[in-house]
C-alpha positions as CSV (number, residue, x, y, z in Angstrom):
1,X,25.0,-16.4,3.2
2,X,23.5,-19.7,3.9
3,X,20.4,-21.1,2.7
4,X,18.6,-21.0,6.2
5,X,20.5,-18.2,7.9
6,X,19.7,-16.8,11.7
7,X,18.3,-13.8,12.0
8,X,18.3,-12.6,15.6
9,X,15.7,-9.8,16.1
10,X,16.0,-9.4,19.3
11,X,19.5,-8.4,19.2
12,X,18.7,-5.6,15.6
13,X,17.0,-4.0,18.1
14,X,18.7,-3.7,20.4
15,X,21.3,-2.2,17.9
16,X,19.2,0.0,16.7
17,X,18.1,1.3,19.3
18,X,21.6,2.1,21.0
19,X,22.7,3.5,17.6
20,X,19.8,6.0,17.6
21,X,20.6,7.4,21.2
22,X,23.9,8.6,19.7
23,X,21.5,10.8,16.9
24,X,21.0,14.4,17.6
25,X,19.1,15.8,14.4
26,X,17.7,19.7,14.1
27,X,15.5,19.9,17.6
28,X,14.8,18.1,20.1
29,X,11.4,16.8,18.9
30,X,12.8,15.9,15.4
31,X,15.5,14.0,17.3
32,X,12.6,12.3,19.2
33,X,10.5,11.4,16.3
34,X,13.8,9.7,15.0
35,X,14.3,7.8,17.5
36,X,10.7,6.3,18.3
37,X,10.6,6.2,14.3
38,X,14.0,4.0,13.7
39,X,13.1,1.4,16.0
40,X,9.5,1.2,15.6
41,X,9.4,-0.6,11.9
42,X,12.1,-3.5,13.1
43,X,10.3,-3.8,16.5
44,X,7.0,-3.9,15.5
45,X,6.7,-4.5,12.0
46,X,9.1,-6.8,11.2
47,X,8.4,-10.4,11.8
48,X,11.2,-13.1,10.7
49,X,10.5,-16.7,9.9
50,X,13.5,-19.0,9.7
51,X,15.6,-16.8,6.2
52,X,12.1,-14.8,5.2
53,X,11.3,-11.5,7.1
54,X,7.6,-10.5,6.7
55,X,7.1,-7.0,7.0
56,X,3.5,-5.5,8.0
57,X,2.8,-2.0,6.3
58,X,1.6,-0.7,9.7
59,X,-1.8,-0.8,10.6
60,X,-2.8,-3.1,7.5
61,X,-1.8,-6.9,8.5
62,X,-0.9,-7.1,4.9
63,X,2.8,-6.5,3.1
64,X,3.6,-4.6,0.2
65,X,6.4,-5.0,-2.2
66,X,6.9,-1.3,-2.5
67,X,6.6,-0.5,1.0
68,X,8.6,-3.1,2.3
69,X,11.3,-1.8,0.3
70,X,10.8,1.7,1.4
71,X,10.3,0.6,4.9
72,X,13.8,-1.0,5.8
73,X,15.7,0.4,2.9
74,X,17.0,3.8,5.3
75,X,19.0,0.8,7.2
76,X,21.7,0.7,4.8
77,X,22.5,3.8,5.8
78,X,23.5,2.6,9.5
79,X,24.7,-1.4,7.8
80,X,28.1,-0.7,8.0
81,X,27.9,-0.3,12.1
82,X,25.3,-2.9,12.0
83,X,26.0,-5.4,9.6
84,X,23.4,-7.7,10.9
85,X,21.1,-5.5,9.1
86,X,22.6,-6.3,5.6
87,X,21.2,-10.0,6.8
88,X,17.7,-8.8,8.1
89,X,17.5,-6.6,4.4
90,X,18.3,-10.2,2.5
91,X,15.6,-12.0,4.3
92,X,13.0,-9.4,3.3
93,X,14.2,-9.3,-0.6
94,X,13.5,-13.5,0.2
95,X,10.1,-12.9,0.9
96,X,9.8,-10.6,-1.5
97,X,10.9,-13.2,-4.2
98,X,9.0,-15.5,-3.0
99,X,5.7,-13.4,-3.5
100,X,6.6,-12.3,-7.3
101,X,7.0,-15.7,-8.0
102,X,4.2,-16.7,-6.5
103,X,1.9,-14.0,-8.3
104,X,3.4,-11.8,-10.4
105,X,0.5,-9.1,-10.8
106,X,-0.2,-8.9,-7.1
107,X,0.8,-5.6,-5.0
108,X,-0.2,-7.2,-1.3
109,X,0.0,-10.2,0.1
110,X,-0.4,-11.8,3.5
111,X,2.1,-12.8,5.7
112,X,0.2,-16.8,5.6
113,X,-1.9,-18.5,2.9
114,X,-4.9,-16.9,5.1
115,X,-7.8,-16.1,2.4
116,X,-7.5,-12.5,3.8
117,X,-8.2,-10.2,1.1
118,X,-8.9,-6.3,0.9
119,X,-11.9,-7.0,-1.0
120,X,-13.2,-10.1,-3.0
121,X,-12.4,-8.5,-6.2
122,X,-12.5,-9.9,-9.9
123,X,-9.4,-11.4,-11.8
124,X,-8.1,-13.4,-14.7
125,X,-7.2,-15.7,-12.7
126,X,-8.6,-16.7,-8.8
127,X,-6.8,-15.0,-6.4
128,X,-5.1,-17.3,-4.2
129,X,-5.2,-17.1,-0.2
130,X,-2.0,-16.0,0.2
131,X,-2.3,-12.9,-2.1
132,X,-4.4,-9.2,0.0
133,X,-4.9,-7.9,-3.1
134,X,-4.2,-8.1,-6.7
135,X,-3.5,-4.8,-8.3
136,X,-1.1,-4.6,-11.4
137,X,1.5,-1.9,-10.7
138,X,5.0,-1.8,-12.0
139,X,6.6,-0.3,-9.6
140,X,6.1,-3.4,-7.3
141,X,8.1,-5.4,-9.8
142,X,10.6,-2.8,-9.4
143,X,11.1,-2.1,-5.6
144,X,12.2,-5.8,-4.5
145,X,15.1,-5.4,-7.5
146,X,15.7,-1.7,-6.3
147,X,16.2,-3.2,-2.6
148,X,18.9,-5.9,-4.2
149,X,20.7,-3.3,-6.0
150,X,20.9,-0.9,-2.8
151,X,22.0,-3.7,-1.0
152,X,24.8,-4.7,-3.3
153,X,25.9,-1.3,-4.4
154,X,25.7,0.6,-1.0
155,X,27.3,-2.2,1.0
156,X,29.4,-4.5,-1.4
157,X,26.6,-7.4,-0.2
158,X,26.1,-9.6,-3.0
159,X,24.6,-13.0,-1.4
160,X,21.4,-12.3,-1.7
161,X,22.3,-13.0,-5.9
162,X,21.6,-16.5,-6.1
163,X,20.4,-18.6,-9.0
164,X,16.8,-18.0,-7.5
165,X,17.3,-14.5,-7.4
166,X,17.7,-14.2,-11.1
167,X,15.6,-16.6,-12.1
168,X,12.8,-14.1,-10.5
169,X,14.5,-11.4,-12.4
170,X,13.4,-13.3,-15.5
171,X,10.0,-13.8,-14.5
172,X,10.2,-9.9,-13.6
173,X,11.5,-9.4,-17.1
174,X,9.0,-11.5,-19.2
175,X,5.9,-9.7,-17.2
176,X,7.1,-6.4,-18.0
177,X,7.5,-7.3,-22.1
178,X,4.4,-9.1,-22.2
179,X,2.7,-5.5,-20.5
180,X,4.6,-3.7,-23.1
181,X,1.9,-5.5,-25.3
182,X,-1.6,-4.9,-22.7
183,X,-3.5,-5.6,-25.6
184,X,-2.4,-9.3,-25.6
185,X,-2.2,-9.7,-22.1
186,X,-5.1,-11.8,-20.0
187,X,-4.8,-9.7,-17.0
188,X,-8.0,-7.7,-15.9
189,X,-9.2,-6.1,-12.6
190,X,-12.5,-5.8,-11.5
191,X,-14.0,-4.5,-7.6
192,X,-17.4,-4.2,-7.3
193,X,-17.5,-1.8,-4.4
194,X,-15.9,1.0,-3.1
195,X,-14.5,4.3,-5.5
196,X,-13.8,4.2,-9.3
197,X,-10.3,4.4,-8.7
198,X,-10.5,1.0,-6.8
199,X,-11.4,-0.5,-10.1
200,X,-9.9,-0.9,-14.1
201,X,-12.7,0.2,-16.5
202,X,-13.2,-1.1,-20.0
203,X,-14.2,-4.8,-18.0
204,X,-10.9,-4.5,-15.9
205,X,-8.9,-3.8,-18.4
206,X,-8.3,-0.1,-18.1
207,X,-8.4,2.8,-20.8
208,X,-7.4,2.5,-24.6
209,X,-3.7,2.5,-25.5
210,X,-1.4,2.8,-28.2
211,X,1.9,1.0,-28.2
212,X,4.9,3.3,-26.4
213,X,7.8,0.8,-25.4
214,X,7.0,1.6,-21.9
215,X,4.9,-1.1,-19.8
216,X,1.1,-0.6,-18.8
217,X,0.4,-0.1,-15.2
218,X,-3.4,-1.4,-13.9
219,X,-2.7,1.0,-10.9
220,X,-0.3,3.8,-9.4
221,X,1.8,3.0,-6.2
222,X,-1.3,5.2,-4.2
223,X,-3.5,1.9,-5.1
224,X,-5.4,3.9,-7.3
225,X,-6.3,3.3,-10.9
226,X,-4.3,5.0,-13.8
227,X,-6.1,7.6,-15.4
228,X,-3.5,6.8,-18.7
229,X,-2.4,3.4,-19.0
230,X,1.7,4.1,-18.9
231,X,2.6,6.0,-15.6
232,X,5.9,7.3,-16.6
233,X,7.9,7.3,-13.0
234,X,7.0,3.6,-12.9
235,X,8.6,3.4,-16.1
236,X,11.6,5.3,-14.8
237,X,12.1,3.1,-12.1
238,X,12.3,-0.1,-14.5
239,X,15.1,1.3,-16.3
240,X,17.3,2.4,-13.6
241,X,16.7,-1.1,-11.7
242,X,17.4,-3.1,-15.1
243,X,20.6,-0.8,-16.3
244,X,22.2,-1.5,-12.7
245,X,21.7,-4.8,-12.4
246,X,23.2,-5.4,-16.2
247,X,26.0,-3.9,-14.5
248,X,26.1,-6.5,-11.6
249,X,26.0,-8.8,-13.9
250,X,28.9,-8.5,-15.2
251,X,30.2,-7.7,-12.0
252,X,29.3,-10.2,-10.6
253,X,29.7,-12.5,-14.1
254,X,26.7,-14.0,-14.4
255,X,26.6,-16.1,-17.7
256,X,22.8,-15.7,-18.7
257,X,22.9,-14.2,-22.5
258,X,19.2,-14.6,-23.1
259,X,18.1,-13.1,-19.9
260,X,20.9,-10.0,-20.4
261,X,19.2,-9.5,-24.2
262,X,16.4,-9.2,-23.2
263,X,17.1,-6.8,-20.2
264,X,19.1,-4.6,-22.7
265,X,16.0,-4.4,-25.3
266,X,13.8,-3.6,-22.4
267,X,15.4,-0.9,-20.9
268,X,16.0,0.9,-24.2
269,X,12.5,0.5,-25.5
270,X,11.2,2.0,-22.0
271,X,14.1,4.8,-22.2
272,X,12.9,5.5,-25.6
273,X,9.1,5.6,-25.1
274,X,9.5,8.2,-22.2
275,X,11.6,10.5,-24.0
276,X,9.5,9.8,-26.7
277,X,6.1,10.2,-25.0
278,X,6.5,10.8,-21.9
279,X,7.5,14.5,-22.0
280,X,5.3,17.3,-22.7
281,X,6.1,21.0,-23.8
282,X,4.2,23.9,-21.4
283,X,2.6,26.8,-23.3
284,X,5.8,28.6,-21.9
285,X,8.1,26.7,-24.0
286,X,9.1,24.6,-20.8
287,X,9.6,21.0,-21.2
288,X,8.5,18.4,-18.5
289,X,7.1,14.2,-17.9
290,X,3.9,13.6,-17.8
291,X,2.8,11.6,-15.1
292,X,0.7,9.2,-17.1
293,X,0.6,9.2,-20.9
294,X,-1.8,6.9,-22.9
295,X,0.5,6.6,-26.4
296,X,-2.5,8.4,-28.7
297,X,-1.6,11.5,-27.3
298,X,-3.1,11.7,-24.6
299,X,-1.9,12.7,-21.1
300,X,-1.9,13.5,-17.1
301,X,-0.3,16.3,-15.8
302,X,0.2,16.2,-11.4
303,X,2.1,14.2,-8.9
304,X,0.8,11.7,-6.5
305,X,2.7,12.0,-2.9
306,X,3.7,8.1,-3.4
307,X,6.6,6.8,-4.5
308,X,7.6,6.6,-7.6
309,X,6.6,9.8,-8.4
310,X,7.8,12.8,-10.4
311,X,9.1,14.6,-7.4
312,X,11.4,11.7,-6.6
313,X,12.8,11.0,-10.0
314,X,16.3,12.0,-8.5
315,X,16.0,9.2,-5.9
316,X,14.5,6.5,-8.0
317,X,18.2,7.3,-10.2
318,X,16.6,8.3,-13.7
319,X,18.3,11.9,-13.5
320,X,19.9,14.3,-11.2
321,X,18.8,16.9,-9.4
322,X,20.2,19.5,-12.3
323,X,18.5,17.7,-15.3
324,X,16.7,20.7,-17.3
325,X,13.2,18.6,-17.6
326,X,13.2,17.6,-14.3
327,X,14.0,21.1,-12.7
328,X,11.3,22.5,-15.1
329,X,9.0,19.3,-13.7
330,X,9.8,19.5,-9.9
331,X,8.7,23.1,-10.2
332,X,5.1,22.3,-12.0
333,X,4.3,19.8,-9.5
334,X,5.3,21.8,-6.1
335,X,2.7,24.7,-8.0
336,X,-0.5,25.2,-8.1
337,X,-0.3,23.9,-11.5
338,X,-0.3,20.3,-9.8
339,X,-4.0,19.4,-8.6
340,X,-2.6,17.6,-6.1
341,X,-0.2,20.3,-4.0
342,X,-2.3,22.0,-1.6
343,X,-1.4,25.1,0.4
344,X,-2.8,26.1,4.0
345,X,-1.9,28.3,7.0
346,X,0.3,25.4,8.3
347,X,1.5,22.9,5.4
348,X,2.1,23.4,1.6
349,X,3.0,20.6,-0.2
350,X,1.7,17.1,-2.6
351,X,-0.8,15.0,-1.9
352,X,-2.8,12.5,-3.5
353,X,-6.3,11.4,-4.8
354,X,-6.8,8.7,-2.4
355,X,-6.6,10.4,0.7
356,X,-9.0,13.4,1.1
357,X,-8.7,17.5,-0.5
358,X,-5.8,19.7,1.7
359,X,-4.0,17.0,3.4
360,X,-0.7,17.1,2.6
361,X,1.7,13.6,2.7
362,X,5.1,13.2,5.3
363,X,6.4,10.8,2.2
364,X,6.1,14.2,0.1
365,X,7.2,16.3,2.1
366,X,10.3,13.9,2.7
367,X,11.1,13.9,-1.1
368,X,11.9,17.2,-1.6
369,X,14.6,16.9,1.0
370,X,16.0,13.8,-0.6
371,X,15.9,15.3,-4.1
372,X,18.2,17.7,-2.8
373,X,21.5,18.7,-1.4
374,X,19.9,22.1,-0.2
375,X,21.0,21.8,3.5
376,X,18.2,24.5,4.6
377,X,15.9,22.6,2.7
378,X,16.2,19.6,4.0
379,X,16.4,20.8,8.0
380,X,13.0,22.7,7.4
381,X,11.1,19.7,5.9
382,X,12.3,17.6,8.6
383,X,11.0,20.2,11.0
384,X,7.9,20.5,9.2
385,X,7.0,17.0,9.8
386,X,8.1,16.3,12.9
387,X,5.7,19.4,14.2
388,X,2.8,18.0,12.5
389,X,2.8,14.8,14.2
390,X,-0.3,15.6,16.6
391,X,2.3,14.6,19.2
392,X,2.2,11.0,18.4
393,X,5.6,10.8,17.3
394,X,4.5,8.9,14.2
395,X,4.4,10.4,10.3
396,X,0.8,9.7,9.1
397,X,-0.3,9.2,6.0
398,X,-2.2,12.7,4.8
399,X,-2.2,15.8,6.9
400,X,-4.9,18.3,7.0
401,X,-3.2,21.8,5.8
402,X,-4.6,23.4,8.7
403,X,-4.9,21.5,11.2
404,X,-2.3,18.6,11.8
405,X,-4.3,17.0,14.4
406,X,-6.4,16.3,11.7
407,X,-4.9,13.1,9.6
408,X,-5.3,9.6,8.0
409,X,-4.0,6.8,9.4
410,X,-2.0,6.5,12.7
411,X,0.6,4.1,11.6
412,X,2.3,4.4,8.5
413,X,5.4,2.6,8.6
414,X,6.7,3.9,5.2
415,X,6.1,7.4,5.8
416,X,8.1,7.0,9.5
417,X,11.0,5.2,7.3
418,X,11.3,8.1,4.7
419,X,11.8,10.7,7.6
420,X,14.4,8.4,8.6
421,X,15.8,8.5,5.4
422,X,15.7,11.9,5.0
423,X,17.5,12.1,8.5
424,X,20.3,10.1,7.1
425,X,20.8,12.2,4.4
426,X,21.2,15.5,6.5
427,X,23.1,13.6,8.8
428,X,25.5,12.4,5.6
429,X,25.6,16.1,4.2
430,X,26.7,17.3,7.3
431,X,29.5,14.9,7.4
432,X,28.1,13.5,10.7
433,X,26.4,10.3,10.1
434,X,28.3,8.2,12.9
């Protein structure tokens, strides 16, 4: 592709939206929520500037490098019938470049160098205008590699790989060995306001550690502080991403020996540290990952509704479906036995820490129909959150148990692009995605 390529929105949409009309999912209403769901993220999320595509998270001004990715990464599931949208995908991987390289440590940053922050919080270094906010967490590195490796593999795409692409994969690379070391790093956290879990104790520099192999996450991908310093399905996601693109390399013959070295140690080291300590044996003999694990033998036992998560190890591409640990894990954390799956007189399933007790998360609810090929499975969850929209015809974020016309935020854009998602793939296991 060229340096400064066209992206014409105006025309995506109109694509998309003509594409959608031919969709008819379980009911009508889930067919409905589809539709208003597909085209609302490139209509009124997406904003594209000259080979860059900003992407709001919804009703926060503010992008995220995870839910970016999660937000447009359901389109290459309809690229092949709109392959514009294999160009609108590579802009957004171009912003996202541009932002790690920018400030590696931040999770949030603002579509112009505005000063906007969430808060005016406390760093190692002063955090610049262009950055909303400056939490640590791994799986932010991750998601814009994820997005390129999607992209590449699902389509056969491969110009978004360019010298600056990898050079970013370095810088990606080098972060994540010198977090394999927290003790030496110079990153710290501070917020004066707001909940603990807004903030790193220890002066910003989180709880004690012991050295794993995997990297230290600040925060999870809910925002919220680690309660153990490595959160295993962050860790996950780093070796998948790093294992496939050593693969592209050499696909694609990229001649960078250092950088592939230090890939190879990396992903093994991780690997290593979460069989090593990431997996704990139940008093029933069963074995399962922890969520978050400290490396002195300490850990954290639940699932958090966001992604990564334990629930979605499938989709992030550690294991399969049928992997012993993970079928023992899936079934701890949709139990009681996870502190954070709550069960009412309308919804049962995960939710998280940082939105209120009994509400239940769409993005949940979604990955347990993506983590599977159970067909009945997957038509009830899509049912199940398309009649607990409060007749908004938008996922939210957290749902009360309840009562669904209880929730948090309006807008979600990431939740509304995971029932997409999850749409494409009952669409694809019925043979009938067109």
């Amino acid at each position: 592709m060229e340096e400064h390529m066209f992206i014409d929105q105006t025309k995506l949409i109109k694509q998309v939206r003509n594409y959608a009309e031919k969709i008819s999912l379980t009911n009508a209403k889930t067919t409905a929520m589809f539709k208003n769901a597909i085209i609302d993220t490139i209509s009124n999320t997406v904003e594209v500037q000259d080979d860059r595509v900003f992407i709001a998270t919804g009703d926060i001004p503010a992008m995220w490098l995870r839910d970016s990715t999660f937000q447009v990464l359901p389109y290459l599931s309809i690229s092949e019938d709109i392959p514009d949208l294999k160009g609108l995908i590579h802009g957004v991987i171009n912003q996202q470049l541009d932002y790690v390289n920018h400030d590696s440590y931040a999770n949030a940053f603002n579509k112009t160098a505005s000063g906007a922050h969430f808060n005016p919080d406390h760093s190692n270094v002063r955090i610049s205008d262009l950055v909303w906010e400056r939490k640590f967490e791994i799986d932010s590195l991750c998601v814009p590699l994820l997005l390129a490796v999607r992209l590449y593999e699902d389509t056969g795409y491969a110009q978004h790989f360019t010298d600056y692409f990898w050079q970013t994969v370095d810088l990606i690379v080098d972060t994540f060995i010198k977090e394999q070391h927290h003790e030496h790093s110079e990153y710290f956290f501070e917020r004066d306001v707001g909940p603990a879990s807004d903030t790193l104790s220890n002066a910003g520099r989180g709880t004690r550690i012991g050295y794993t192999g995997m990297v230290w996450s600040g925060f999870r991908p809910s925002d919220d502080a680690c309660k153990y310093g490595y959160f295993v399905p962050g860790n996950m996601m780093i070796v998948t991403v790093i294992e496939h693109l050593l693969k592209i390399m050499k696909e694609q013959r990229i001649d960078d020996a250092a950088l592939s070295t230090k890939m190879n140690r990396l992903a093994n080291e991780v690997r290593n540290g979460i069989e090593r300590y990431g997996v704990v044996e139940l008093p029933d003999g069963a074995r399962i990952f922890a969520y978050e694990v400290d490396g002195l033998g300490n850990y954290n036992l639940m699932d958090d509704a966001n992604v990564p998560s334990l629930l979605a190890i499938p989709f992030i591409g550690y294991t399969d479906e049928r992997d012993a640990v993970y079928v023992n894990t899936r079934k701890f954390v949709l139990s009681s036995n996870n502190p954070y799956y709550y069960q009412g007189t309308i919804l049962s399933g995960i939710g998280s820490p940082h939105t209120p007790q009994n509400y239940v998360w769409p993005i949940a609810l979604a990955m347990e129909g993506l983590t599977t090929s159970n067909l009945n499975l997957i038509t009830t969850k899509l049912n199940v959150i398309s009649q607990t929209d409060a007749n908004t015809k938008q996922c939210h974020e957290g749902i009360d148990v309840n009562n669904p016309d209880k929730y948090t935020r309006e807008w979600f854009s990431w939740a509304n692009m995971t029932f997409c998602q999850l749409a494409f793939h009952y669409l694809k296991l019925k043979g009938e995605l067109v």
